[in-house]
DRENDO-1510 file (C-alpha; in Angstrom, 1 decimal, always signed):
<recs>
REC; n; res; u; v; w
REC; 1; UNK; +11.1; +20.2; +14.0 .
REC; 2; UNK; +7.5; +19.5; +12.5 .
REC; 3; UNK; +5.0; +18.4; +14.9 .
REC; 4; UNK; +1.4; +19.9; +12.8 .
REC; 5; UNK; -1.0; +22.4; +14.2 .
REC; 6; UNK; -2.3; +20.7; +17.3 .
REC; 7; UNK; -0.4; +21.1; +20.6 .
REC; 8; UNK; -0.9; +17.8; +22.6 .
REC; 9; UNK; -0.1; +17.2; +26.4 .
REC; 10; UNK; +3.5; +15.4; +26.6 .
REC; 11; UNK; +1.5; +13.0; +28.4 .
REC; 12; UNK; -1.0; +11.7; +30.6 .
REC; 13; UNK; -4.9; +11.0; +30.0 .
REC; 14; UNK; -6.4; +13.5; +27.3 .
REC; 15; UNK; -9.2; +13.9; +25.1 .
REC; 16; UNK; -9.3; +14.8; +21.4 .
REC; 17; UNK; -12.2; +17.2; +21.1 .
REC; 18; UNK; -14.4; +18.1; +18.6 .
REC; 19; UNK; -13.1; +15.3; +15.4 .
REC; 20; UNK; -14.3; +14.6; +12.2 .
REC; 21; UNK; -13.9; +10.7; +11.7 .
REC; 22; UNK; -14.9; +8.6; +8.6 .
REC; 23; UNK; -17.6; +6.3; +10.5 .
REC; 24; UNK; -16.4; +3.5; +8.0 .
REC; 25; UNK; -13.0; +3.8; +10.3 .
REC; 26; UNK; -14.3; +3.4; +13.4 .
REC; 27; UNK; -14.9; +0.2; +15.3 .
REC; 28; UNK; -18.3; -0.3; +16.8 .
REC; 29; UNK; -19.4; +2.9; +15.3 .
REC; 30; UNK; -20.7; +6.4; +17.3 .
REC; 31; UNK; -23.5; +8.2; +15.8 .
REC; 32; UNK; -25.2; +8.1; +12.2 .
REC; 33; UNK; -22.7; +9.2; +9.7 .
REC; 34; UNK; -23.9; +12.4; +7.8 .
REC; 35; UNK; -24.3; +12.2; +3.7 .
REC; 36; UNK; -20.1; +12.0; +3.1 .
REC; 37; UNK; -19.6; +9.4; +5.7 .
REC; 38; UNK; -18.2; +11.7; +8.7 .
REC; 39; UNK; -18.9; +11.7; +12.0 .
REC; 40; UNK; -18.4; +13.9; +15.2 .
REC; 41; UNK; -16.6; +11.8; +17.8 .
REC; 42; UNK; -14.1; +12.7; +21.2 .
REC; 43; UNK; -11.4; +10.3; +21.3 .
REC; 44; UNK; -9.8; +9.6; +24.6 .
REC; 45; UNK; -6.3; +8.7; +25.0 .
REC; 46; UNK; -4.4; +7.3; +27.6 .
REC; 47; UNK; -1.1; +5.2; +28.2 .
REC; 48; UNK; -0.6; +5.3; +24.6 .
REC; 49; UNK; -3.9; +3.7; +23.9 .
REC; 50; UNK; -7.2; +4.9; +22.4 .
REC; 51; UNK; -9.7; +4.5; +25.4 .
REC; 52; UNK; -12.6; +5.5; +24.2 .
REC; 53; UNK; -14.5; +6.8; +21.3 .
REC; 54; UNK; -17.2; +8.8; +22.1 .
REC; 55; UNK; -20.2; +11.5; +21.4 .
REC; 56; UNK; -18.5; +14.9; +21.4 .
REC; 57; UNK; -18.8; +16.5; +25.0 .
REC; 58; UNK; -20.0; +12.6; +26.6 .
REC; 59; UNK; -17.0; +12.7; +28.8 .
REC; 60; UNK; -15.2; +15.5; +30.9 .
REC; 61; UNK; -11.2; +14.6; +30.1 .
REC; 62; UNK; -9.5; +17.6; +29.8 .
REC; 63; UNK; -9.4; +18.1; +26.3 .
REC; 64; UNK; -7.5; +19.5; +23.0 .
REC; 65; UNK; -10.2; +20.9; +21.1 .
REC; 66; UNK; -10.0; +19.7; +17.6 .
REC; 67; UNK; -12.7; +22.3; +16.0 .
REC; 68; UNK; -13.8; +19.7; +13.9 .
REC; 69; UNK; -10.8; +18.2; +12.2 .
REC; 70; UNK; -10.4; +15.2; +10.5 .
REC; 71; UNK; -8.8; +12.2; +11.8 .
REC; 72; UNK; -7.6; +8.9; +10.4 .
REC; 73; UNK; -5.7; +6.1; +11.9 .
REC; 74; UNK; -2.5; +5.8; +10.7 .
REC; 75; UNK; -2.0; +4.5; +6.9 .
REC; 76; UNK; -1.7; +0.8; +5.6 .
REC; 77; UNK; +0.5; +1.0; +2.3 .
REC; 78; UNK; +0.0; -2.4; +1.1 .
REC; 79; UNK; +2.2; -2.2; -2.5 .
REC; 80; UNK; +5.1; -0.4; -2.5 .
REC; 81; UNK; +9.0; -1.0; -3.8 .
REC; 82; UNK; +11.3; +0.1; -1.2 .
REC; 83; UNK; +14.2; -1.3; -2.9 .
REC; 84; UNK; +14.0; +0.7; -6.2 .
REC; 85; UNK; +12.5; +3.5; -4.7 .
REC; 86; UNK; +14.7; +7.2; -5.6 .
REC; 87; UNK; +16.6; +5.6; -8.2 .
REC; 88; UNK; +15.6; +8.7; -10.6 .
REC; 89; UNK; +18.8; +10.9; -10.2 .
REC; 90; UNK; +20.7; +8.5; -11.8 .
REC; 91; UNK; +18.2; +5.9; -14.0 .
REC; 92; UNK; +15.6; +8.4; -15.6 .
REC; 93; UNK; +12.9; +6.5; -17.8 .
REC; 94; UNK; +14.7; +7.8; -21.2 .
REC; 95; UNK; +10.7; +8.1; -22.3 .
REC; 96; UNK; +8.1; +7.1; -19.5 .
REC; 97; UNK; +7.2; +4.2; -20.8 .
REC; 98; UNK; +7.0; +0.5; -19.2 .
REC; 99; UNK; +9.9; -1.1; -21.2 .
REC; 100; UNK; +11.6; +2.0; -20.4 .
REC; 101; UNK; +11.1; +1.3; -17.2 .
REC; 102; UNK; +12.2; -2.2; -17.2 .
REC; 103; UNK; +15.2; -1.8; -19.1 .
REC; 104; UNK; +16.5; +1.2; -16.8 .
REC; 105; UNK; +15.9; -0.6; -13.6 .
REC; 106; UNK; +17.6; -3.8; -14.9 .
REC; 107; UNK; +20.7; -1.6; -15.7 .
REC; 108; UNK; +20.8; +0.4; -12.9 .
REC; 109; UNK; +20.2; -2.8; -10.5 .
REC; 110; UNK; +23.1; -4.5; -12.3 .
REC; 111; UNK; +25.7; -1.3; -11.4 .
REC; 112; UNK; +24.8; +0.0; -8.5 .
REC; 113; UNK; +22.2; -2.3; -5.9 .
REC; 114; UNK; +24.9; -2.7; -3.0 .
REC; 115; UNK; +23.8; -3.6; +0.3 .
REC; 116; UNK; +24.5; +0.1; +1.3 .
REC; 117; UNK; +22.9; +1.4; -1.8 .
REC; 118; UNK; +19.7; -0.4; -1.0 .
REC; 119; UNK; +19.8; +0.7; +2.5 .
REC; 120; UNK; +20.4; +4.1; +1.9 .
REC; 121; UNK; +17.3; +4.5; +0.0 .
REC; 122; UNK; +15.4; +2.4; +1.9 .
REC; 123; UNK; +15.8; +4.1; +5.2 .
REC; 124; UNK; +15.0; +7.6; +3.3 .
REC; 125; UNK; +11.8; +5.9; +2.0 .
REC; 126; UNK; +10.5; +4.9; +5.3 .
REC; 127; UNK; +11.8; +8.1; +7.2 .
REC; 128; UNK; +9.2; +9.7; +4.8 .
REC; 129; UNK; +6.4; +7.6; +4.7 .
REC; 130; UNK; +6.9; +7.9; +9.4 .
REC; 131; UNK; +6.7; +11.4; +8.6 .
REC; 132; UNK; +3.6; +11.3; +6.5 .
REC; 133; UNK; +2.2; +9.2; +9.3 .
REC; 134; UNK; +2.0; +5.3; +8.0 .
REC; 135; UNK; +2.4; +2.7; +10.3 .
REC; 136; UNK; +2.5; -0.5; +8.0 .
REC; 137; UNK; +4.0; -1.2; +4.6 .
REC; 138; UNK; +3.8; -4.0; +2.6 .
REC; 139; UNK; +7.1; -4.1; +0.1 .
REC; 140; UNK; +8.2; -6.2; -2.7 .
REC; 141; UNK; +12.1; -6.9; -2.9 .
REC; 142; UNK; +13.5; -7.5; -6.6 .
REC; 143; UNK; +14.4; -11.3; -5.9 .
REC; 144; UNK; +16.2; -12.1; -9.1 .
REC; 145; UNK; +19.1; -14.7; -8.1 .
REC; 146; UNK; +21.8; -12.2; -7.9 .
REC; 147; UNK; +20.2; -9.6; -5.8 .
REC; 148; UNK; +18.6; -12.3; -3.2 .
REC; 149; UNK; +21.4; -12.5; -0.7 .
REC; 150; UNK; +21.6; -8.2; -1.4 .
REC; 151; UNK; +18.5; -7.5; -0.6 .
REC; 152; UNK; +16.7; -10.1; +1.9 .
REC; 153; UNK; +19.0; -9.5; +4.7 .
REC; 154; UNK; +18.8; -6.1; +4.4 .
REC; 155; UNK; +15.2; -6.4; +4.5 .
REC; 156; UNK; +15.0; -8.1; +7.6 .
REC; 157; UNK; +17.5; -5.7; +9.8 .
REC; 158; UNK; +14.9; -2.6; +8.6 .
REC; 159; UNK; +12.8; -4.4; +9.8 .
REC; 160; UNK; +14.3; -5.2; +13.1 .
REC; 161; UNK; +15.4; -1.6; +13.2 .
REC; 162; UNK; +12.2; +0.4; +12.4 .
REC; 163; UNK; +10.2; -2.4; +14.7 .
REC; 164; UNK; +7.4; +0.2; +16.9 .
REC; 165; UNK; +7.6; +2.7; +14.3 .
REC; 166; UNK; +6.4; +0.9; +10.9 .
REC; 167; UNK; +5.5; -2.8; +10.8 .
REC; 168; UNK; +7.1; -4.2; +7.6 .
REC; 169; UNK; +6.3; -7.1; +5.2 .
REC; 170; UNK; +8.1; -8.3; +1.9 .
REC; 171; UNK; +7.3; -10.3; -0.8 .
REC; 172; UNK; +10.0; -11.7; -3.4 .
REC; 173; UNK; +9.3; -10.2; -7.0 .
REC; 174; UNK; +10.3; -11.8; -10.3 .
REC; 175; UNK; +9.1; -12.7; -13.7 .
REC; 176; UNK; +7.3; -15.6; -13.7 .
REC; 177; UNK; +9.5; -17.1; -16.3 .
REC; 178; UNK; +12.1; -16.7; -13.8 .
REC; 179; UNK; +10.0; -18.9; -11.0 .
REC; 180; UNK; +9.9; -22.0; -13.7 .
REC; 181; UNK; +13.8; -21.6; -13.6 .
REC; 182; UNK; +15.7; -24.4; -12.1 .
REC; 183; UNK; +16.7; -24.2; -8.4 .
REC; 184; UNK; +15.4; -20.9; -8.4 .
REC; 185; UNK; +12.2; -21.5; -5.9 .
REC; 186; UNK; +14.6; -23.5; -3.6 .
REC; 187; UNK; +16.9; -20.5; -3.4 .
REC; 188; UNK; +13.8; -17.8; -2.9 .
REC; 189; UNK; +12.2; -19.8; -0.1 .
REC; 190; UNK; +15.7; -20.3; +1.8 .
REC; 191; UNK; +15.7; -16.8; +2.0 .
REC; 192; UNK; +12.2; -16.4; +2.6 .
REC; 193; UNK; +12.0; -19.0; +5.4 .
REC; 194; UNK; +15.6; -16.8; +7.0 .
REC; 195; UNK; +14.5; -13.4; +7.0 .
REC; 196; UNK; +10.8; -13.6; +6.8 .
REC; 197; UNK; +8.5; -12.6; +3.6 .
REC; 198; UNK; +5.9; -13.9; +1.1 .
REC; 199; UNK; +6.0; -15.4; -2.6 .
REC; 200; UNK; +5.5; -13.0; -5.4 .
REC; 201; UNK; +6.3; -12.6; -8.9 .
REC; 202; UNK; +5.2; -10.4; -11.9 .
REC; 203; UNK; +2.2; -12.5; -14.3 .
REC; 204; UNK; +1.9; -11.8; -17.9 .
REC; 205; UNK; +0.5; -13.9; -21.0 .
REC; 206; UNK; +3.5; -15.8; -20.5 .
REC; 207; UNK; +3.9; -19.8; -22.5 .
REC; 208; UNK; +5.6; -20.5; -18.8 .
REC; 209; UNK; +2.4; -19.0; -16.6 .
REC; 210; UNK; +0.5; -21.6; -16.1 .
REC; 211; UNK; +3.4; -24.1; -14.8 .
REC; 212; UNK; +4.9; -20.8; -12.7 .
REC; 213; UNK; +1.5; -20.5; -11.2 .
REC; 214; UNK; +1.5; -24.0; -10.2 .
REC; 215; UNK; +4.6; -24.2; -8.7 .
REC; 216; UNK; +4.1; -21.0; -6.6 .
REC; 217; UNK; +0.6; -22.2; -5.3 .
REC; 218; UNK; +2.3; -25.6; -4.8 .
REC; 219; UNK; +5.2; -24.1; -2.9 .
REC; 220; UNK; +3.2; -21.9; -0.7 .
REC; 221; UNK; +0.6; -24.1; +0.5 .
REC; 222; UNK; +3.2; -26.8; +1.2 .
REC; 223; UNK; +5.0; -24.5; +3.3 .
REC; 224; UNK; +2.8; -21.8; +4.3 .
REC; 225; UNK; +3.7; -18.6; +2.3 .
REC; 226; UNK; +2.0; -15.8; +1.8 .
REC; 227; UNK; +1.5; -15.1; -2.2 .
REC; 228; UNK; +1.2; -11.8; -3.8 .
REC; 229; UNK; +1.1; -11.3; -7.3 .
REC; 230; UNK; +1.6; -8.2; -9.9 .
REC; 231; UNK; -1.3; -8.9; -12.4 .
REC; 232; UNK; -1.5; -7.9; -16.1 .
REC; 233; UNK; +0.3; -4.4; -15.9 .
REC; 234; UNK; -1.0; -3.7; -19.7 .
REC; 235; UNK; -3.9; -2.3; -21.2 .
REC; 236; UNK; -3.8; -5.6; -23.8 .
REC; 237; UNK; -7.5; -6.9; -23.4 .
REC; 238; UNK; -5.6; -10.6; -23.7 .
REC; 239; UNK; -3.9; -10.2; -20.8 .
REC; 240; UNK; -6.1; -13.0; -18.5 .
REC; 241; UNK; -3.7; -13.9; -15.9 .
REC; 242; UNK; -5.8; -12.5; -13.0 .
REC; 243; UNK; -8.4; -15.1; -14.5 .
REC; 244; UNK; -5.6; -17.9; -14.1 .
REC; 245; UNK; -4.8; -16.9; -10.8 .
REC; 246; UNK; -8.7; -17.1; -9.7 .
REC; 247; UNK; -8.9; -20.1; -11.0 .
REC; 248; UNK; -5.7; -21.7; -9.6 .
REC; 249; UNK; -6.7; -20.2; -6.4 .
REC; 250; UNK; -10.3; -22.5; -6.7 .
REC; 251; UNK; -8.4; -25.1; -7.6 .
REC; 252; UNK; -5.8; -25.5; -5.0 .
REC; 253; UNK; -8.3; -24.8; -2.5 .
REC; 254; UNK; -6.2; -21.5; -1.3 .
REC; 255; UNK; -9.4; -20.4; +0.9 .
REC; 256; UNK; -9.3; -23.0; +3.0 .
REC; 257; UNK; -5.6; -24.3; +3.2 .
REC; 258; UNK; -3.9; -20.7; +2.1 .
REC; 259; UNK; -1.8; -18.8; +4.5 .
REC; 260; UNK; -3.6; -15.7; +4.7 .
REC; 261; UNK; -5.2; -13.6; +1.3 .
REC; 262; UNK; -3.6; -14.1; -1.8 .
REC; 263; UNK; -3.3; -10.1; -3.2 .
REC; 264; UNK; -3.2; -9.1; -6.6 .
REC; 265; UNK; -1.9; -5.6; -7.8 .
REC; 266; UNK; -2.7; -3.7; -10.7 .
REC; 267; UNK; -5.1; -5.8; -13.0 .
REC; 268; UNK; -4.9; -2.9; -15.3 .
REC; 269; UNK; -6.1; -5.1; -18.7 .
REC; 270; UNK; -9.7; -6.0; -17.0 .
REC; 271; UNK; -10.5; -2.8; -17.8 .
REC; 272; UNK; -10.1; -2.8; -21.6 .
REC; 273; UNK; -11.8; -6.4; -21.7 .
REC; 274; UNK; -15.7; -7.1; -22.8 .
REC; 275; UNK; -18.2; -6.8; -20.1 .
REC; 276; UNK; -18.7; -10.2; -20.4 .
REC; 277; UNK; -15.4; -11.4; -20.1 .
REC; 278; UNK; -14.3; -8.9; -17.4 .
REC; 279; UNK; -18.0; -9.8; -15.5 .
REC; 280; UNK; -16.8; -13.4; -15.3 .
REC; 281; UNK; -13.2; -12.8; -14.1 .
REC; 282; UNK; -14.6; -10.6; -11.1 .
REC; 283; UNK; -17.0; -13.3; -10.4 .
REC; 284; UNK; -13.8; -15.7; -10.0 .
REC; 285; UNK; -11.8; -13.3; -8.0 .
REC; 286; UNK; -14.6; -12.6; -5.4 .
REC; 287; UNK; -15.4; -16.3; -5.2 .
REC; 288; UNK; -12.0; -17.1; -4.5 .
REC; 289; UNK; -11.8; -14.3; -1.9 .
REC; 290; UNK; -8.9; -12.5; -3.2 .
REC; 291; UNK; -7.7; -8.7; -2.9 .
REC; 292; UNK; -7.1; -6.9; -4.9 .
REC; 293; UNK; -4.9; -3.3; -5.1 .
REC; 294; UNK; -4.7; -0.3; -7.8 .
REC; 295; UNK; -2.2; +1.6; -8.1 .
REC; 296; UNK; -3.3; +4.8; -9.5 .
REC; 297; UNK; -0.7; +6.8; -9.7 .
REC; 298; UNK; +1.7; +4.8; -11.2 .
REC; 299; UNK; -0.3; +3.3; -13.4 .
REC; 300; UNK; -1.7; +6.8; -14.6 .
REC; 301; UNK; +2.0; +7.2; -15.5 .
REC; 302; UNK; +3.0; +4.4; -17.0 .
REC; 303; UNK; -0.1; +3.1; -19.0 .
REC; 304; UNK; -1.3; +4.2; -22.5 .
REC; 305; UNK; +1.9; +6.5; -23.1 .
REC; 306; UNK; +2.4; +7.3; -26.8 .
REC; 307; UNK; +5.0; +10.0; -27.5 .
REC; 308; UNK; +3.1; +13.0; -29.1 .
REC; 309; UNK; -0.1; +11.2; -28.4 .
REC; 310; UNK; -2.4; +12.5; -25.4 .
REC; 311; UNK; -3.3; +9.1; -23.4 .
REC; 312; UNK; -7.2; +8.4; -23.2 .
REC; 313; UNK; -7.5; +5.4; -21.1 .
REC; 314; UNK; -6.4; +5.6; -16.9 .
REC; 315; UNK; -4.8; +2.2; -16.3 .
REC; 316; UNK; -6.7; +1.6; -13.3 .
REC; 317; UNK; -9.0; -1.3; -12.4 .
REC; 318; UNK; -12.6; -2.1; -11.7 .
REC; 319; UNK; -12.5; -1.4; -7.9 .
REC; 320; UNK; -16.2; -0.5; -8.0 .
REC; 321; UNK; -17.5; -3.6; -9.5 .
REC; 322; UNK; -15.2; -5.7; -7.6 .
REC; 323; UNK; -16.1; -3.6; -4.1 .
REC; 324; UNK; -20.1; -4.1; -4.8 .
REC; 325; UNK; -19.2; -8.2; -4.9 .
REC; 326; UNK; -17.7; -8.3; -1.7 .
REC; 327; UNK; -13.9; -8.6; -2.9 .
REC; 328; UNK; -11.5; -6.0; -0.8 .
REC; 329; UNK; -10.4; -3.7; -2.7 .
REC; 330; UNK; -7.4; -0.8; -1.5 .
REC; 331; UNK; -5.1; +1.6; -3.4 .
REC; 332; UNK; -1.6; +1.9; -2.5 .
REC; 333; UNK; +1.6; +4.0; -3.5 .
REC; 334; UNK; +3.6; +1.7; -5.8 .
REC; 335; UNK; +6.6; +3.0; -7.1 .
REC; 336; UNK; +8.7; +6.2; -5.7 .
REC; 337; UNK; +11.1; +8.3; -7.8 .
REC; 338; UNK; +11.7; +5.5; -10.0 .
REC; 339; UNK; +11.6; +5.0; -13.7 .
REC; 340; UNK; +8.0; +3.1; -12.9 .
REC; 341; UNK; +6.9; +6.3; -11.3 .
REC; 342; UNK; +9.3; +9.7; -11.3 .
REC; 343; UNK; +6.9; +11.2; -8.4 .
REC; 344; UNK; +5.9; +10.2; -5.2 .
REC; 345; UNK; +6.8; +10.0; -1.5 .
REC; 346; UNK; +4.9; +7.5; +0.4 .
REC; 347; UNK; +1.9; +9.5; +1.1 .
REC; 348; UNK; -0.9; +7.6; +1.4 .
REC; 349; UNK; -3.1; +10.8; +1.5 .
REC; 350; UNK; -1.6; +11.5; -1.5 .
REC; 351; UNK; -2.6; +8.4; -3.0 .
REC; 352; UNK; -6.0; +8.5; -1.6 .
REC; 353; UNK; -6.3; +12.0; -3.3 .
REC; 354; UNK; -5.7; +10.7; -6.5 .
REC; 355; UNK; -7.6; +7.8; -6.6 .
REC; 356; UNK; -10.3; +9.5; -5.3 .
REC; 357; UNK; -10.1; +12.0; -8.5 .
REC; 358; UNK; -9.3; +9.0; -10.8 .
REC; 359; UNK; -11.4; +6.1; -9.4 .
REC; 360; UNK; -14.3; +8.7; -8.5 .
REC; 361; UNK; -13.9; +7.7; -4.5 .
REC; 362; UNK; -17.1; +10.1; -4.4 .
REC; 363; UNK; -20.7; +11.6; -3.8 .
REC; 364; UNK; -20.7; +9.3; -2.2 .
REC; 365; UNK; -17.7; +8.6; -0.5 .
REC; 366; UNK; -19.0; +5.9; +2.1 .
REC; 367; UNK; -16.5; +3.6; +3.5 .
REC; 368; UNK; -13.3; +4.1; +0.8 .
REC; 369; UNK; -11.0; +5.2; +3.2 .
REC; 370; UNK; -11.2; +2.0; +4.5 .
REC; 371; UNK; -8.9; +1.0; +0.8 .
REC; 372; UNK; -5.9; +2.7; +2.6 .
REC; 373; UNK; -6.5; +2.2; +6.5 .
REC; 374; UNK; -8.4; -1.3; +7.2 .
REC; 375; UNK; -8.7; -3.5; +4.2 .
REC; 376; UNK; -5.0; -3.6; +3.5 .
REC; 377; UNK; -4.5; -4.0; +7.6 .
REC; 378; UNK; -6.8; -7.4; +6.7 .
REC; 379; UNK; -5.6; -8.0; +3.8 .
REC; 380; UNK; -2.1; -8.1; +4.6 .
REC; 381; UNK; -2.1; -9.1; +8.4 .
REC; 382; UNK; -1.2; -6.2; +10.3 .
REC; 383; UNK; -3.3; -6.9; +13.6 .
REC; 384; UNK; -5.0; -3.6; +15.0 .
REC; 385; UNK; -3.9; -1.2; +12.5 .
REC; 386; UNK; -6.1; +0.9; +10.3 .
REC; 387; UNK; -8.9; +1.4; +12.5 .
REC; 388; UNK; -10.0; +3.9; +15.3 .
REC; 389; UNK; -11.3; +2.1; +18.1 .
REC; 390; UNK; -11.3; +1.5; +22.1 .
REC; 391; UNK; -7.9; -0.7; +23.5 .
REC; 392; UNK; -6.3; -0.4; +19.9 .
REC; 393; UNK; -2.9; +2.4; +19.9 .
REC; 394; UNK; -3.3; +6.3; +19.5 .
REC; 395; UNK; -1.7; +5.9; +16.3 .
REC; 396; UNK; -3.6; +8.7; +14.3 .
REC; 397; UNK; -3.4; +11.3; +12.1 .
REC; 398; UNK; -4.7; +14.3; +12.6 .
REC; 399; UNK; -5.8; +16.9; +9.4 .
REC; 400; UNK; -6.9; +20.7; +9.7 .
REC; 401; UNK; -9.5; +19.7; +6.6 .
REC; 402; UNK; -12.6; +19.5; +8.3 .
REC; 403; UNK; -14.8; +18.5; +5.0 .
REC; 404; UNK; -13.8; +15.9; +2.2 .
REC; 405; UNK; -13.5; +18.8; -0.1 .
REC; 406; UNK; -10.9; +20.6; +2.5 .
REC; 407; UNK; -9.1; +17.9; +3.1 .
REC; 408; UNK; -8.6; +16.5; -0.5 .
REC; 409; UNK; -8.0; +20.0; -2.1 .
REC; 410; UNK; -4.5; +20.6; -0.5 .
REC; 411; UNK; -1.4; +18.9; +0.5 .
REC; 412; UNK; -2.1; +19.0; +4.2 .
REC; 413; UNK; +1.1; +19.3; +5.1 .
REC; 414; UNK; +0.8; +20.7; +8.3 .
REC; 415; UNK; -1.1; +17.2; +9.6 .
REC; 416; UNK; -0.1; +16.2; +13.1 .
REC; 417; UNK; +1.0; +12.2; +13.5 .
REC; 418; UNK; +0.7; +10.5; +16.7 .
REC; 419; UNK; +2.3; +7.4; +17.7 .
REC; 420; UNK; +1.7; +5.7; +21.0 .
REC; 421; UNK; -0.6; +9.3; +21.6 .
REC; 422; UNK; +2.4; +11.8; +20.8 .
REC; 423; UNK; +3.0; +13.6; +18.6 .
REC; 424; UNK; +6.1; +13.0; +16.6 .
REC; 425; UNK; +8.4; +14.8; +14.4 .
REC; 426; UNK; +7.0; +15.2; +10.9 .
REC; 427; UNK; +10.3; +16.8; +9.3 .
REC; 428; UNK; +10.7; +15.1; +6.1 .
REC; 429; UNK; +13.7; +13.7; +5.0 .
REC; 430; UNK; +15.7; +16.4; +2.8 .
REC; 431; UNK; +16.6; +15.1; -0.7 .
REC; 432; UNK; +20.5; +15.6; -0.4 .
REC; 433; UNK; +20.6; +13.0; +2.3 .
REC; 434; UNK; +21.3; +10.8; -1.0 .
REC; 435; UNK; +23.6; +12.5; -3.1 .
REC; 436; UNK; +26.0; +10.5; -1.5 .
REC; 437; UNK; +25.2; +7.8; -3.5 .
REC; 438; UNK; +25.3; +10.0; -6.8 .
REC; 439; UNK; +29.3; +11.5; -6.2 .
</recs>
């Protein structure tokens, strides 16, 4: 069993020593960050709470003696597809590409995407993303009309069943041609309004967008669900639909009569649009106070892929120039051994790694980590998680890097996870836990 390189008291008041903590993580703050953004802080613990955050050596708790490594509170993933998610073994992208992509999904959705299938890989997903120490995930469930009564109630007994461990959210995912279809919103929100989840749906330059759009902003203001949209997955610079959605969002008034922050994903084309253009879309979006997620990794994958052609553009969106007008900006996992992404394993620290090398998260790195710990705990809703502070839960995660550069140059995989203050077992789950579903 995997419990990292700390040895913790099995219970009982303690201290935790000697950390390195991004400052932008922690409420109320300690001491002036140095240059990178860290700060020496002891955290006490006790009853499964944080009970104080503290100047190193301010209190005399018997301690566990850190020597200056970094903590986090335990990851937010706010994109992610549970429900596709290790598909690869038997639906490989036949050549990386998005309609690849879309074309193997579709089949292998169509064959195979039982109730037991689903849950199978499901369960595996979040058993590693415990491991890797997350706490809250935001998923989006493939809500085409024959997969709905699959996939919802299967949704809401993980939920139920992995309730104290990771806090789980949904939102129903569909082409927005599919939304305009008839019946199909009243069938989506029955099963929304049984087992708990938000509107979503895929947006592209679509003759049907702007009637889906209004339909979905309709729907969810008049009863009260969240929306979350996948936005112009394509490096086509007339692909405006996060535009639209800014604008529908002003229009209906989502601010002040929304339930919660709209979030959009992706927004990969603003980044091949004219400054002018892309200046006055980012103007929308942060007027109309939306959030917005990358997904580097995936879309690193996916986007500009040419057989025999090395790619030149990175897919990801303008996360600085939205950040510096106030919009919240995070970065999430996406896909997981799927023909969207044929990597991945719920790591947030992974992610974070990667769009810190992509995105340039650096020099300086100031408050990013809060893209993976408290914007998407905001964004999203999950009261008290991604942040370090007094009265919130010991839910951390504890890294022997004790410097940016030592914690982003390897895996760490010898990180220690608490929950409720203990330490729990980081095993990960072993691969041929699913080649059941492959016999």
């Amino acid at each position: 069993m995997g419990h990292g390189f700390v040895r913790l008291p099995d219970d009982g008041r303690y201290r935790l020593a000697n950390a390195t903590v991004p400052a932008a993580l922690v409420h109320g703050g300690v001491a002036p960050a140095d240059g990178d953004g860290l700060v020496g802080a002891d955290i006490v613990i006790a009853d499964g709470r944080i009970e104080a955050v503290t100047a190193p050596g301010a209190t005399e708790v018997a301690a566990v003696d850190l020597d200056r490594s970094m903590v986090f509170p335990c990851f937010v993933d706010s994109h992610t597809h549970l429900d596709k998610g290790h598909i690869w073994p038997r639906a490989a992208n036949p050549d990386g590409t998005f309609p690849g992509a879309l074309a193997a999904v579709a089949a292998d959705r169509a064959a195979h995407w039982s109730a037991n299938d689903v849950r199978t890989r499901m369960n595996f997903a979040l058993k590693a993303a415990y491991a890797h120490g997350t706490a809250a995930i935001r998923t989006h469930i493939d809500s085409l009309p024959a997969q709905i009564d699959i996939s919802w109630p299967l949704f809401a007994e993980l939920r139920s069943e992995w309730q104290g461990r990771i806090d789980l959210q949904a939102s129903s995912l569909c082409g927005i041609d599919v939304v305009v279809e008839d019946g199909y919103l009243d069938k989506i929100t029955g099963a929304l309004k049984r087992f708990g989840g938000g509107l979503g749906a895929v947006t592209y330059m679509s003759p049907n967008l702007p009637e889906g759009l209004t339909q979905l902003f309709s729907t969810a203001l008049a009863q009260g669900f969240r929306l979350d949209f996948h936005v112009d997955e394509t490096l086509d610079p007339g692909a405006h639909s996060l535009r639209l959605i800014a604008e529908a969002a002003l229009h209906f008034g989502w601010a002040e009569n929304g339930n919660g922050r709209i979030v959009v994903g992706h927004c990969c084309s603003l980044s091949t649009q004219a400054d002018d253009e892309a200046r006055h879309t980012l103007d929308l979006v942060a007027k109309a106070g939306i959030a917005v997620v990358s997904l580097p990794m995936c879309n690193m994958y996916l986007q500009d892929r040419s057989l025999g052609r090395t790619p030149r553009r990175r897919g990801v969106t303008l996360l600085h120039e939205m950040k510096e007008r106030g919009t919240p900006v995070m970065v999430a996992s996406d896909n997981t051994r799927d023909p969207f992404y044929a990597y991945g394993d719920l790591d947030v620290l992974e992610v974070y790694r990667a769009a810190t090398r992509i995105l340039h998260f650096d020099h300086p790195v100031g408050d990013w980590p809060l893209s993976v710990t408290g914007t998407p705990a905001e964004a999203c809703g999950f009261s008290g998680r991604g942040m370090i502070g007094a009265g919130l839960a010991a839910d951390l995660v504890l890294f022997r890097g004790r410097t940016w550069t030592e914690l982003l140059a390897r895996p760490q995989s010898d990180r220690t996870v608490l929950r409720a203050g203990r330490a729990i077992d980081t095993t990960l789950p072993d691969y041929r836990d699913l080649d059941v579903l492959w016999s």
